[in-house]
Every structure is written in structure tokens, then in C-alpha cells.
N, C-alpha and C positions, 0 to 999 in steps of 0.2 A: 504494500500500500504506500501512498505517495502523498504526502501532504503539500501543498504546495500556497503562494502567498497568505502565508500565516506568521501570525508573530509569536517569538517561543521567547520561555521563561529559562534563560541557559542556565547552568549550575551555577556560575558567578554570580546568579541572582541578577542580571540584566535582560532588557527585554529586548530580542534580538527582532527587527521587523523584517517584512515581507521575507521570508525566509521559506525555504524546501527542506521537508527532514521525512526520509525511506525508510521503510518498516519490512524487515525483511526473517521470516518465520517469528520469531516471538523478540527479534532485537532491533534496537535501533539502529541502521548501517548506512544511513547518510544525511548531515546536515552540512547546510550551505545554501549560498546566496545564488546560486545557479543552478539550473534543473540538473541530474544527474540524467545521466546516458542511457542509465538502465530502463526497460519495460517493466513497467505496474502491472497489477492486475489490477486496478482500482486508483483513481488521482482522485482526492479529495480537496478542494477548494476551501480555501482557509482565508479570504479575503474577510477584514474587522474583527477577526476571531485571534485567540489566544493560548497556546499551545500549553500545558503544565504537567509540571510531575505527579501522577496519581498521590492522592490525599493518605495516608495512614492513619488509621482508628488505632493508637495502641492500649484501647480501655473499651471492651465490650463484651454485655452477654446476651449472643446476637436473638437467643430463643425470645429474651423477656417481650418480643414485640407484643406476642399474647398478653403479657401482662400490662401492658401500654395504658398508662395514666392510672395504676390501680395504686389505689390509697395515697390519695394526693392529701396536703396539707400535713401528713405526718413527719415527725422528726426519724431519722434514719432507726435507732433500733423499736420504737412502735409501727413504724413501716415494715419491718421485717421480719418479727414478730407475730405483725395481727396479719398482713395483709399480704407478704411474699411470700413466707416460709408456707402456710397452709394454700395456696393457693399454688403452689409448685411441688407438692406432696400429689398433687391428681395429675401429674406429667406423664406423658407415654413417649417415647421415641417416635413413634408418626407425628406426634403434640410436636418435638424439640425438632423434625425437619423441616414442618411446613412454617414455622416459627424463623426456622434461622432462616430458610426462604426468601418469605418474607421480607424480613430485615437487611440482608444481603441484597434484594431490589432497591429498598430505600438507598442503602449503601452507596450502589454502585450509580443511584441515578445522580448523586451529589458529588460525585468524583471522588471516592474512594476507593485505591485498586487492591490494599491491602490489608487485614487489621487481627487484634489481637484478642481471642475470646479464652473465657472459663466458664463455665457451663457443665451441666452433665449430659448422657450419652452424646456424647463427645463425637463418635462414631458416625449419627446421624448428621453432627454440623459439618463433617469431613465430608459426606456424601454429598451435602449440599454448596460446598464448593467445587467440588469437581463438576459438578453438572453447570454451574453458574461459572463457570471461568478466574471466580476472584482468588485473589491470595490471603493467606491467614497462619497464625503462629495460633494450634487448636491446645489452649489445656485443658486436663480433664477432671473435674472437680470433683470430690469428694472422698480423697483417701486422706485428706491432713483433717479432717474435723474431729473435734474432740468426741471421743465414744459416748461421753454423758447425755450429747444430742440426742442421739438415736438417729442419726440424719437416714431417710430410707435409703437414701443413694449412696452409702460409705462404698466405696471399694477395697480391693486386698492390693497389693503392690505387683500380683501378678497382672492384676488387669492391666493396668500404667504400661507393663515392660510388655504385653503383647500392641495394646496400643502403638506405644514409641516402633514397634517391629514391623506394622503394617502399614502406617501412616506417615510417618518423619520419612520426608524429602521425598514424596509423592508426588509424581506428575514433573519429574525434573525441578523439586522444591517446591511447585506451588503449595504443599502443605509442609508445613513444622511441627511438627508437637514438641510443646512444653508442657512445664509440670505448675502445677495449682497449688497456694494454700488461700485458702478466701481470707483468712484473717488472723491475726493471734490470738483476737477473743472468743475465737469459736474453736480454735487449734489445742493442740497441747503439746506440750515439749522431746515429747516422745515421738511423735508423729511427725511434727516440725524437721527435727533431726533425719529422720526417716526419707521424708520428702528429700531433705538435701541430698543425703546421698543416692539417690535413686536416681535424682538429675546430676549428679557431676557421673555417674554409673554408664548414663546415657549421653551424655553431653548435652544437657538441652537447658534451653532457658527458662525460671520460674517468674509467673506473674503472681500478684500479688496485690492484696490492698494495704496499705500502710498510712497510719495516723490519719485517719477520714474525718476524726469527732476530735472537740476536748476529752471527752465522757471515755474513749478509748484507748486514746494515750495516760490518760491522769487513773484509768483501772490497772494497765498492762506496770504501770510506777508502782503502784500499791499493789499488784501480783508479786511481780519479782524486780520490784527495784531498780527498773531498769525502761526506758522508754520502747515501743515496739521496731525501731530500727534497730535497738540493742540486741533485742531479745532476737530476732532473726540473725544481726548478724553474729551472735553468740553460740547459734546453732546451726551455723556453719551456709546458711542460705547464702549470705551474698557471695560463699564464694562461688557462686553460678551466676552465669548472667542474668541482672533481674530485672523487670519492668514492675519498679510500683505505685500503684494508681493513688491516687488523692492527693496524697503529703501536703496537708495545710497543715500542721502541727508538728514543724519540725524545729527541734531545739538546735541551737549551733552546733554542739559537739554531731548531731545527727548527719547535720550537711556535712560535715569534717568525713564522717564516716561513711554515707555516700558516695565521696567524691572517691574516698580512697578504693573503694570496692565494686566504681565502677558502676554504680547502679543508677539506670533513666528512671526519670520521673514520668508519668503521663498525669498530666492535666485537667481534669475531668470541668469543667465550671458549673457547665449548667446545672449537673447531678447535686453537684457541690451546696450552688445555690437554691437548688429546689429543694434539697432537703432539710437547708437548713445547719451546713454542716459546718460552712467557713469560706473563707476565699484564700487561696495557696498563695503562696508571693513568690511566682515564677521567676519574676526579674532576682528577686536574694538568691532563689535556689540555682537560674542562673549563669548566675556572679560569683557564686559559689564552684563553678565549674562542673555542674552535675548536667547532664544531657538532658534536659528534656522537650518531654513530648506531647502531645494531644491525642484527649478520647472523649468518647460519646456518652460511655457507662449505656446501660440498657435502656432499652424505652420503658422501662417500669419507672423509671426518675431521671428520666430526660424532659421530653419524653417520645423524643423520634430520635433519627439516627442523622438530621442535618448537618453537616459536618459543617457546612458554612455558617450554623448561628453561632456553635465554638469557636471557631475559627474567632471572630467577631466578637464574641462575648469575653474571649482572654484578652484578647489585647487591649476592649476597653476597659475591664476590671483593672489592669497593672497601670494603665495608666489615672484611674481614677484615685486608685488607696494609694498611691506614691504623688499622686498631685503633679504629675510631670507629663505632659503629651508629647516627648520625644523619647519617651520608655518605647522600646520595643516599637522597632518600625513594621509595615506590612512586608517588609523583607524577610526580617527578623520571623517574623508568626509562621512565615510559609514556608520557612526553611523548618523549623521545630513540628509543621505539621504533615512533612514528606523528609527531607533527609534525615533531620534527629530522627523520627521514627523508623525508617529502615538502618540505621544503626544500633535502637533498639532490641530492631527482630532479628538482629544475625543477617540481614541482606543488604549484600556491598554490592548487590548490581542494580539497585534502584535506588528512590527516592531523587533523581535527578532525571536532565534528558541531557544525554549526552552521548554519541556513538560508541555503541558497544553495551550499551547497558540495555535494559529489560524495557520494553515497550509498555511500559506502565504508566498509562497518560490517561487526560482528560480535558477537553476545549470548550471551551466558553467563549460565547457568541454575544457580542456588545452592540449588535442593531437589537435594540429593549430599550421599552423608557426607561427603565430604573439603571440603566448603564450610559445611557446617552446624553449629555454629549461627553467623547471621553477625553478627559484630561492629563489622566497616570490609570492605565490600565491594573498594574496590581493593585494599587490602591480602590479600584472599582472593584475587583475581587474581593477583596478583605471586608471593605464596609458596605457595600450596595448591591453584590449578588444572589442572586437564587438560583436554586436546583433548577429551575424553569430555562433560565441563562445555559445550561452547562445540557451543549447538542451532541457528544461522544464520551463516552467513556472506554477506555481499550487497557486490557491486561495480559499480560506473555504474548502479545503481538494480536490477541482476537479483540474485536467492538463486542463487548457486551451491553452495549445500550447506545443509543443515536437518535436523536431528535423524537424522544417522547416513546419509543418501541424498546422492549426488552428483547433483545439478541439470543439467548442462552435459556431465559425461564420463561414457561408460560403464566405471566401474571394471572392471567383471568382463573386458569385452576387453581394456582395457590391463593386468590382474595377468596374462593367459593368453601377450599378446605378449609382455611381460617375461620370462615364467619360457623361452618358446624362445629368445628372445635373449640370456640367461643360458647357455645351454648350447653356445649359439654362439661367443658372446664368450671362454667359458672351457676351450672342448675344445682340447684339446692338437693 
């Protein structure tokens, strides 16, 4: 495929105009200001359009779309409580495909080519990228919870290691598995420990949620005397590479210890602020030299999967509590919402466009009022675009989506399975 006068977002973060860049099986194999030699099977017209590096979710659990808006107004642990945990106890594996489906539609219609979930049957959300085209770093949730739960989902570590054997680096990498602990206050140190070694066992990287509340860093103190970056990295977690979500509650010695162990951050805001939980101070963490990144968290406290309202909503939050509108440029955001994140997931052939790297893109079309007239194109990205705007989306070199058509899923059978699995899930 053959892009041609289109302007592209280069890895320097410059906006290179009227430009041609060749798509040649799933890589990118020619950019330049002159048509290349070669026969397309397809030249795509990119005249007022804008060529970018596909979006990275490194924070999601793509099934909760089911659970989309449920128990809103509550604070995160009576949200999870009253209104997650028993409402995810009636899941079925057809529940978690037609789910991550779903969500991965949303996904991909916002420009997002890659992203990072926990969840359970794990199994099903791996099927459901392979049919949909996207990429995803899959863990599989429920062997670190503490046994006093009862969680119905716990699994044995055998599961993990047949998972990690069937799945990690599937499809020529489109799949990863990593390993899970949802949290320390539902974990236990036994378990904790376990997980670690099972991923450095495997090589694979752990996601995680880390310091989301006061209420849970000021428990995990009064547990064991230690705050919950402590406690992980005391049990040997960071020594794997970790992605952890939330971090609004990080003490300085934390960031010290982040930085040193190599661990990304993902950025969650809007979960953040829906729930009530805080606002992260991305610019300290950083400054601090820790990688981070941006996610969606679930539609149960999003509460869709817009990548563009995060996008949006971080950078004006940092610039609001720091009182400085030259915090964090729209350079700045787009780089932490595609390359920090594919440094995140272990993938050094994306989150840029650049020959030779993974044809993991998405273009956005600025004949729209809400983009016109344009004056700094990424800055019309960052603050004034929608899903609406954004007419491709393509991942390992295929179009999964194009001007309003789903390429890979048949939407209309999965809104149809939804809406019966909705009246299932919620009949009394």
C-alpha cells in the first residue's frame, strides 16, 4: 500500500508535509518526498490528512465494556465491592470474547494499534485479537489474589506457564503475555513472590496496579510498613519489567525506586478522576526519569475506550495543578502515548513511523469543523479531535478500520451478542 501527499508525524516529532511512505507486508519500507518506483497494490490519497504512530493503551481490561458505566458515583473500593466484583462473578468466556470484541472496535476506531490488558480467560481476549488484527501485551488475572477472596477465577501457576507456551509471541509477536497481580491489597506475599518468579521463569513482563487511592497506600504502611512500591519491589516484582497503572500516590523514595528498577508508569486520568481516586503528577514522575505512559483503565470507570479524551484530559490536568501551560507540550503527550508505551510492552519496532518499523499507524482527516481551519496540526490532534476525524486505522501492515467500516470484525454480530449478554448478565 502506498500513501501518498500526506503529512506524517516523523519520530523527531516533526511534521513532515506532502510526503509518500510504502507499506510493504506488515512494515514500513519507504518514506520520502518523491513517489517510489515501486507498484502498489492500493495508493491511498492523503491530501489535509495526517499520518501517526498507532496510539498505545498501556492500562486496560478490554472485557469491562459489559460492564460500561456500572456503579457510577462510587468511590473505587464500594465500586468494587458492591458493583464489579459480583457482577463479574456471572462471566462466561463467550461473556469475556464478545466483551473484549467489543472494546477492541472502540479501540481501534480511535487509533489505537496496541494495548495492554488483565483480565480473566485471558485465552478468549487472545482469540479476539487475532481475528481483529490489533496488538496486545495479554495478562492473565487471577493467580496473585489472596486465597481469603475466594476469587472464583484463582488459577494454579500451571495455567500461566501453559498460557505463556501457547500464546507469547503469537502471530510473529502480535501477542505477548505477561503476568498479573491486580493489586497488593487483594494479593498476599506469598503469591506476590510467586508471580515474580514465574515471570522472570518466563521472561515476560508484569502489569500491575500501584498506589491508585490514599486508602491503599496508607493500608499497604500499616500492613507491612512499607508503601506498595516497597512491598512489590521487596518481592522481587520489579525485577521484571513492569507496567504500573495509576501511581498518584507516590512518595519520593518511590520514584527513586522506580527509576532505579526501570518500571513505566501508565497514566490512567479519567478512571482516576471518575473514581474519585487523585490526579498522578506525571510531569514529577517524569522528571523523575521514570517512562511513562497512557491508558484507558476499563469502560466500567472510564467509561469508553476514547483514547483521544486521555490523551486530552492528561495534559490538561498537568498543566492545571502545576499552574504552568508550557508543562508538557502536545509533543510531549504523543510521544508518552505511542513510543513510551511500546517501550513499555517490550516492542522496539513500533510506536514511531519510520522505515523498517511495524506498520502500526492511524490518519486523521482535518477537512471537519472541529479541525478547520488548521493552524499546528498536532496540536488539532491533542485538543480538538474525535474518533469521527480518524478515517484508517492499520496494524502489522492490514487496515482494520477506514472511514467508519470495521475491516476484520463484524460489528453488527458482536452489538447483537452484546445486547443478549447484557440481559443475561443483569436479570435478577
Amino acid at each position: 500500500m502506498l500513501f501518498k501527499n500526506i503529512n506524517i508525524l516523523s519520530c523527531n516529532g516533526e511534521i513532515q508535509k506532502d510526503m509518500y511512505l510504502a507499506v510493504t507486508n506488515s512494515i514500513i519500507s519507504y518514506m520520502g518526498k518523491t513517489a517510489p518506483t515501486e507498484t502498489y497494490d492500493r495508493v491511498f490519497d492523503g491530501t489535509d490528512m495526517l499520518l501517526m504512530p498507532g496510539f498505545i493503551n498501556t492500562h486496560c481490561h478490554v472485557p469491562m465494556t459489559l460492564l460500561r458505566s456500572l456503579g457510577g458515583n462510587l468511590s473505587l473500593s464500594d465500586w468494587l465491592t458492591t458493583a464489579v466484583f459480583p457482577t463479574e462473578a456471572k462471566l462466561t468466556e463467550e461473556f469475556v470474547y464478545y466483551g473484549a470484541m467489543l472494546g477492541i472496535a472502540e479501540m481501534i476506531k480511535c487509533g489505537i494499534t496496541s494495548f495492554n490488558d488483565m483480565y480473566y480467560f485471558s485465552q478468549k481476549i487472545c482469540t479476539s485479537l487475532l481475528e481483529s488484527g490489533i496488538n496486545g501485551n495479554i495478562a492473565m488475572d487471577g493467580f496473585a489474589f489472596d486465597d481469603r477472596l475466594k476469587n472464583k477465577y484463582s488459577i494454579p501457576a500451571s495455567v500461566l506457564y501453559d498460557f505463556h507456551k501457547e500464546f507469547n509471541n503469537k502471530n510473529n509477536g502480535q501477542i505477548k503475555t505477561d503476568m498479573c497481580i491486580h493489586a497488593e491489597y487483594t494479593s498476599d506475599p506469598k503469591k506476590v513472590e510467586k508471580l515474580a518468579e514465574i515471570a522472570k521463569n518466563t521472561g515476560s513482563n508484569i502489569q500491575l496496579h500501584l498506589s491508585e487511592t490514599q486508602s491503599e497506600t496508607d493500608g499497604c504502611i500499616k500492613r507491612y510498613g512499607k508503601t506498595p512500591a516497597q512491598f512489590f519491589c521487596d518481592y522481587g516484582v520489579f525485577d521484571n519489567p513492569t507496567t504500573a497503572a495509576h501511581c498518584v500516590y507516590l512518595s519520593d523514595d518511590d520514584l527513586i525506586l522506580l527509576k532505579e528498577k526501570n518500571v513505566s508508569v501508565s497514566h490512567c486520568p479519567i478512571s482516576n478522576l471518575k473514581l474519585g481516586s487523585g490526579i498522578a503528577d506525571i510531569v514529577r514522575i517524569q522528571q523523575s526519569g521514570i517512562n511513562v505512559t497512557l491508558g484507558t483503565d476499563g469502560s466500567a470507570s472510564n467509561d469508553n475506550l476514547n483514547f483521544l479524551e486521555d490523551l486530552k484530559t492528561s495534559i490538561l490536568l498537568q498543566k492545571g495543578i502545576h499552574k504552568d501551560a508550557s508543562l508538557l507540550t502536545s509533543r510531549d503527550i504523543v510521544r508518552i502515548a505511542t513510543k513510551n508505551g511500546a517501550i513499555a510492552q517490550g516492542r522496539n519496532n513500533t510506536g514511531e513511523i519510520a522505515v523498517g518499523k511495524k506498520a502500526d499507524l492511524f490518519i486523521v482527516n482535518f477537512n471537519s469543523p472541529n479541525l478547520q481551519p488548521v493552524t499546528d496540526m498536532l496540536n488539532g490532534v491533542v485538543y480538538a479531535s474525535l474518533p469521527e476525524n480518524i478515517v484508517l486505522t492499520m496494524a502489522n501492515g492490514k487496515v482494520l478500520y477506514e472511514k467508519g467500516e470495521f475491516k476484520t470484525i463484524d460489528i453488527e454480530s458482536i452489538l447483537a451478542n452484546v445486547k443478549e449478554i447484557k440481559k443475561l448478565l443483569y436479570s435478577n
